[in-house]
C-alpha positions as CSV (number, residue, x, y, z in Angstrom):
1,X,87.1,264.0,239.0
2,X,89.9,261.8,240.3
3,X,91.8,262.8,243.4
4,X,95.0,262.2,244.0
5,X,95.3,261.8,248.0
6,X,98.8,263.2,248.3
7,X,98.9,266.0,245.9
8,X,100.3,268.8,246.8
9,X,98.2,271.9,245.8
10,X,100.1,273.4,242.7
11,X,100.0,269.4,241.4
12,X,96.1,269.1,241.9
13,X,94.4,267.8,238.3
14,X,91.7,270.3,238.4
15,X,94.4,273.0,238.7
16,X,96.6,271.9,236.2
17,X,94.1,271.2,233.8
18,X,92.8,274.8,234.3
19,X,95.7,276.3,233.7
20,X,96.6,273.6,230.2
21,X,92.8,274.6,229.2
22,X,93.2,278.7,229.8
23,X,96.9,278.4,228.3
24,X,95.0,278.2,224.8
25,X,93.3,281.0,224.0
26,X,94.3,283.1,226.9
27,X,98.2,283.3,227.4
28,X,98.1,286.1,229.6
29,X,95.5,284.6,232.1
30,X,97.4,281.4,232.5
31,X,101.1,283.5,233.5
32,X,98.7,284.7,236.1
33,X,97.4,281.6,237.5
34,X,101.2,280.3,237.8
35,X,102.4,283.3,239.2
36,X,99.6,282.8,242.0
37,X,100.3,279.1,242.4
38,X,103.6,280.1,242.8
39,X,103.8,282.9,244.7
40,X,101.3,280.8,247.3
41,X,103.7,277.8,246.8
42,X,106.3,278.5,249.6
43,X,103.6,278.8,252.1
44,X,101.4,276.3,251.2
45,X,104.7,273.5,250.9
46,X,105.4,274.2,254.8
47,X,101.6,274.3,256.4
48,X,100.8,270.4,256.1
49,X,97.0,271.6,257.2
50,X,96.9,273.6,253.7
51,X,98.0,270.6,251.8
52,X,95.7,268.4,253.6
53,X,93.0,270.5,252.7
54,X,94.0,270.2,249.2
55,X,94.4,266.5,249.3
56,X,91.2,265.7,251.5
57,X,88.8,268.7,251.4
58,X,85.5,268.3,249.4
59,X,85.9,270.3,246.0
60,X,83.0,272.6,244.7
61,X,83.7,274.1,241.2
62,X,81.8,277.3,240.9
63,X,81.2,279.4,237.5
64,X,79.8,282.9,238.2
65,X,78.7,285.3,235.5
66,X,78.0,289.2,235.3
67,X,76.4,290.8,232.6
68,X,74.0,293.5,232.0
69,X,72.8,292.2,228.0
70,X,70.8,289.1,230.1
71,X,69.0,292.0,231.2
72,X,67.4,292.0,227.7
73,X,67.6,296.1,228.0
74,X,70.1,296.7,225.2
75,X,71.9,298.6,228.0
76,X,75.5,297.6,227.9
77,X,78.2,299.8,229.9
78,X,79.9,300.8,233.5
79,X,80.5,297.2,234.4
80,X,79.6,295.5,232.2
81,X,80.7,291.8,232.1
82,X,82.5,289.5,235.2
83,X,83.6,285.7,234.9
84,X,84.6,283.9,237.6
85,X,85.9,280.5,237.4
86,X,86.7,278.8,241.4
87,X,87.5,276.0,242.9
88,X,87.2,275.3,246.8
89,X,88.0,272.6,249.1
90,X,86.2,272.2,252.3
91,X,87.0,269.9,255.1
92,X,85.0,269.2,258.2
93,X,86.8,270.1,261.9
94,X,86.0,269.6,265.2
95,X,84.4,273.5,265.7
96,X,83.5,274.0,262.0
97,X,84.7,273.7,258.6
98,X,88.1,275.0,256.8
99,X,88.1,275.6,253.2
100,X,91.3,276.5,250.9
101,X,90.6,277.3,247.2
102,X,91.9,279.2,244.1
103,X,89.8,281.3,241.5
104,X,90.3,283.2,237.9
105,X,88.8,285.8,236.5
106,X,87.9,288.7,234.1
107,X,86.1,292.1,234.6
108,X,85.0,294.7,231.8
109,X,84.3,298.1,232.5
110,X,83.4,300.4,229.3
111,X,81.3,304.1,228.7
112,X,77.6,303.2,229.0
113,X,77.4,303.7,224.9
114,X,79.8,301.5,223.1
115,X,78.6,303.0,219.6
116,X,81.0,306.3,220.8
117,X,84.1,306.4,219.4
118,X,87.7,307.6,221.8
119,X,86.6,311.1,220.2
120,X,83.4,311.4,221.4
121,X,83.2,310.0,224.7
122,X,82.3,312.9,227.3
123,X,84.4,314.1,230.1
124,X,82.4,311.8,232.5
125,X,82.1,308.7,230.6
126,X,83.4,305.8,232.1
127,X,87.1,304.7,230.5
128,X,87.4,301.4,229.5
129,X,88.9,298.7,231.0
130,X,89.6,295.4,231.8
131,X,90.6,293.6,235.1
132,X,92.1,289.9,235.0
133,X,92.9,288.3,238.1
134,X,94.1,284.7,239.6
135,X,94.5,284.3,243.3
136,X,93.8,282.3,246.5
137,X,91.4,282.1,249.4
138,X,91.6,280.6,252.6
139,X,88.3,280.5,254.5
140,X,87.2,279.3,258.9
141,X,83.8,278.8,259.3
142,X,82.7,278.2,263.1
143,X,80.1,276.2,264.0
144,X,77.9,279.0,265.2
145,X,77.7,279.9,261.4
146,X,80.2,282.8,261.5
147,X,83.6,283.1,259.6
148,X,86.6,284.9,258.5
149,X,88.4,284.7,254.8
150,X,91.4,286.2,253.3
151,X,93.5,285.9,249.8
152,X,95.2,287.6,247.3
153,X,95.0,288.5,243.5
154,X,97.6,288.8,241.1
155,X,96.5,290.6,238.0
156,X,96.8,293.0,235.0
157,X,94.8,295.8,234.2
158,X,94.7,297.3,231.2
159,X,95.5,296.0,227.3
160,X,96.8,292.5,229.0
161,X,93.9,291.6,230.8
162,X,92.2,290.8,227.1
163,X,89.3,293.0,227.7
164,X,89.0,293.8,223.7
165,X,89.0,290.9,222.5
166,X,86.4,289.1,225.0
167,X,83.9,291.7,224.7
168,X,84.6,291.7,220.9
169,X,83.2,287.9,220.7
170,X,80.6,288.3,223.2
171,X,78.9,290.9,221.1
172,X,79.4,288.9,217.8
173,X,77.4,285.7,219.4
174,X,74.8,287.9,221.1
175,X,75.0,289.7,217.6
176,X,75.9,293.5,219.1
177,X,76.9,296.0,217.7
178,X,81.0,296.1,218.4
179,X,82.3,298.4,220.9
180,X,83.8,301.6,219.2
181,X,86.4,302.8,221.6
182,X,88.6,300.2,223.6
183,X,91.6,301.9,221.9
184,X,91.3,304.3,224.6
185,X,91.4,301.8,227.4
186,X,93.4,302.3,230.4
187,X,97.2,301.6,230.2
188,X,98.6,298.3,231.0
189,X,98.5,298.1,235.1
190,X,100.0,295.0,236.9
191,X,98.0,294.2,239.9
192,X,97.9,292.7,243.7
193,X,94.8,293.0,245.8
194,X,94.6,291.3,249.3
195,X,91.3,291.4,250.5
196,X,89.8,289.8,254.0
197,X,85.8,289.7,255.2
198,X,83.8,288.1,257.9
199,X,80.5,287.4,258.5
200,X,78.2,287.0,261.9
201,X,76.3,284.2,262.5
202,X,72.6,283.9,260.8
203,X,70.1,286.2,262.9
204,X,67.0,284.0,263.0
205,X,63.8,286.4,262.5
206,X,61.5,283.7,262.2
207,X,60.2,280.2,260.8
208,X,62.1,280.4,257.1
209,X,63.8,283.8,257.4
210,X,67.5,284.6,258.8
211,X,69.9,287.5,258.7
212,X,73.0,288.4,258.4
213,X,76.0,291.2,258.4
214,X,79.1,291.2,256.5
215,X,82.3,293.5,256.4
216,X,85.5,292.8,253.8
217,X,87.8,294.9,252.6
218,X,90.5,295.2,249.9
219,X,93.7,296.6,249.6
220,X,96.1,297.2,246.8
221,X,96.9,299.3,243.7
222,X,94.2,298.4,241.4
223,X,90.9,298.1,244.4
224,X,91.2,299.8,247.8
225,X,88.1,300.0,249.8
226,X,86.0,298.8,252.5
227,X,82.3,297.4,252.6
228,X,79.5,296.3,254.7
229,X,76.4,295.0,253.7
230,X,73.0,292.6,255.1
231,X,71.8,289.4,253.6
232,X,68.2,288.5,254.2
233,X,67.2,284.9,253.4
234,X,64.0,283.3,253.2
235,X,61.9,280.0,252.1
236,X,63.0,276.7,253.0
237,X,66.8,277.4,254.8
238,X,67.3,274.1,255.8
239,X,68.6,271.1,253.2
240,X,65.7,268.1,252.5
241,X,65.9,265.4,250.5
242,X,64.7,267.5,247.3
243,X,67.4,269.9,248.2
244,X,67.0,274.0,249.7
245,X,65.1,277.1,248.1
246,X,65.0,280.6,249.0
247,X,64.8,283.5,247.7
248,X,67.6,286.4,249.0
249,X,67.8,290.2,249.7
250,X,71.1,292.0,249.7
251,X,72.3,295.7,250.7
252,X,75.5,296.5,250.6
253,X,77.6,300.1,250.9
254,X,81.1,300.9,250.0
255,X,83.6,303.4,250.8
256,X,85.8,303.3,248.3
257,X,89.9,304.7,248.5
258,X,91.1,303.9,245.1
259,X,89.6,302.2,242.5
260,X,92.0,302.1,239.4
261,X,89.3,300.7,236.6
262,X,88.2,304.4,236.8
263,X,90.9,306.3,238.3
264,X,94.2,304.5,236.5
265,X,97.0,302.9,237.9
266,X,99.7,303.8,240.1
267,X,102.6,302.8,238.3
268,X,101.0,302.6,234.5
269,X,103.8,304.5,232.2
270,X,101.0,305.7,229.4
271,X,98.7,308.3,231.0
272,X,94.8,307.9,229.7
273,X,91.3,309.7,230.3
274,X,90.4,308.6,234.0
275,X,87.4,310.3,236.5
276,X,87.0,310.6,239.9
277,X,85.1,307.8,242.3
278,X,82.4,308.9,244.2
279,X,84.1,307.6,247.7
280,X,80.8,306.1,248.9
281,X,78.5,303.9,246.6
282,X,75.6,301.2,247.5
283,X,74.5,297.8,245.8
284,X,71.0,296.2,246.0
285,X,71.0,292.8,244.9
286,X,67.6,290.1,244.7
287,X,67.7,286.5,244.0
288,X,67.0,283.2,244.1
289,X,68.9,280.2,245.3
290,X,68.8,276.5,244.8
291,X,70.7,274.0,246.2
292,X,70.9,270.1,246.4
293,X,73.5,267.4,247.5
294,X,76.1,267.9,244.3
295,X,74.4,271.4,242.2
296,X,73.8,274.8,243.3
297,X,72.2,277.5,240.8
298,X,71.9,281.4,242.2
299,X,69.9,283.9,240.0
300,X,69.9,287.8,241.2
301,X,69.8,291.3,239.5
302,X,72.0,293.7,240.5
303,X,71.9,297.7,241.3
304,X,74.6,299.6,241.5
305,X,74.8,303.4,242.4
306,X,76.6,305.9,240.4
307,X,80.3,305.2,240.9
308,X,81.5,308.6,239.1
309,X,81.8,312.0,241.0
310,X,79.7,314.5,239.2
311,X,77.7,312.4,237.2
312,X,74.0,312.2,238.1
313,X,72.6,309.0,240.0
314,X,70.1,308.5,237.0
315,X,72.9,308.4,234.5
316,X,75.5,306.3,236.5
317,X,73.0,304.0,238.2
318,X,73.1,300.5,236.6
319,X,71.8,297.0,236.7
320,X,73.1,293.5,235.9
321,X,72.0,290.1,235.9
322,X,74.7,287.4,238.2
323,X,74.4,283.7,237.9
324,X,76.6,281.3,239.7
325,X,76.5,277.4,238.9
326,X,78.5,275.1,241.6
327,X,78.6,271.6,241.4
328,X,80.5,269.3,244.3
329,X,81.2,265.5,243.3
């Protein structure tokens, strides 16, 4: 990738080609992007820092996947499908690093059997929906090993967010049966989510094996709610020559205030078949990470509690497989 050392961030090559590329095939999610770019461009134009972190931070493009058919389970609702497609820049200070960035994305939520059709899905089922999103991050990471992030998400829930059609093609090339009942989808929702986290520094346990806590939280009219969860790492921690390996152990809870991919919008003119969240949910998540000087791979299945109020944990409970693929010039 070529740099241009004074770009400003909304002129940046990677981000205008990502936004040229997405323009193709998905008109909505590049309005998005620009409206984030945008909408971030006032800011960013007067904090020289920002733009320098643009211009001289070191990029790291990141894909990260959801989805429950790598599972090889024929199971294939709840949440059923995330992309993720980011781009960071990190710059080296005096007491740590900084790191700006900017991110797109798609999340698919459906009834745990696509073969039922808008008639027959049950009181409980899960409505379906999709969630597409573009948005900035702006990340401090001390030298101790803690840090502090925050952004915000512009997005569309609903008909707009293209939910139909992507799941549509993904069960055509992993030859699926099609989904019977996106025609009762949530109504079209526009979206803003801020969200902010931190993390403590790495608790050392022993030779190999670290710790540590994390809280974020979100807030807006498509995902209110707060979290916490504990990372446990462990193998070789520490980068060689032939690179860093370990595997990972993740618990997380979350008390959630709104979520509008069950519950509907706020401000969505067409009323549709929502439920209620449960208000407090948990996530178990195991995996394996690799790393070297320019690549990164992470590997993990996912559990997730039931996320519906009167549905049994056996019914609601799911799993998913997430891979995320980095690579840093």
């Amino acid at each position: 990738m070529i740099d241009r050392p004074n770009a400003k961030p909304w002129q940046h090559p990677a981000l205008v080609l990502s936004i040229a590329a997405m323009s193709a095939s998905r008109p909505t999610l590049c309005c998005l992007l620009m409206m984030a770019v945008l909408a971030a461009r006032p800011a960013l134009a007067e904090d020289n820092e920002l733009s320098r972190l643009f211009a001289e931070g070191r990029p790291t493009t990141t894909l990260d996947i959801d989805n429950d058919s790598l599972l090889l389970t024929n199971d294939d609702g709840g949440y059923t499908s995330g992309l993720r497609l980011s781009q960071d820049f990190r710059l080296r200070e005096r007491d740590g690093w900084r790191t700006v960035g900017w991110r797109i994305g798609q999340q698919l939520y459906t009834a745990r059997n696509t073969r039922l059709t808008p008639a027959e899905l049950g009181p409980l089922d899960r409505p379906y929906a999709g969630w597409l999103y573009a948005g900035m991050v702006y990340r401090r990471e001390q030298a101790d090993g803690s840090e502090v992030a925050w952004g915000l998400d512009i997005g569309c829930l609903g008909p707009c967010a293209q939910g139909r059609h992507t799941q549509e093609f993904l069960h055509r090339v992993l030859s699926q049966p099609q989904p019977q009942a996106w025609a009762s989808q949530l109504s079209t929702e526009p979206g803003v989510v801020l969200h902010v986290g931190g993390r403590a520094p790495y608790l050392r346990l022993a030779s190999g094996m670290d710790l540590r806590p994390g809280i974020a939280a979100r807030a807006g009219n498509i995902f209110t709610d707060l979290s916490g969860d504990l990372m446990l790492r462990f193998g070789q921690l520490q980068p060689s020559a032939s690179g860093a390996t370990y595997g990972y152990l993740r618990a997380s809870l979350r008390g959630v205030v709104h979520d509008a991919t069950l519950q509907g919008g706020w401000i969505g003119s067409e009323t549709r078949r929502t439920v209620s969240p449960e208000r407090l949910t948990g996530e178990i998540e195991a995996g394996l990470q690799w790393q070297q000087a320019r690549w990164s791979l992470r590997a993990s299945i996912v559990t997730r509690s039931n996320e519906i109020r009167g549905l049994s944990d056996s019914d609601g409970r799911q799993s998913f497989v997430r891979i995320s693929i980095g690579y840093t010039p």
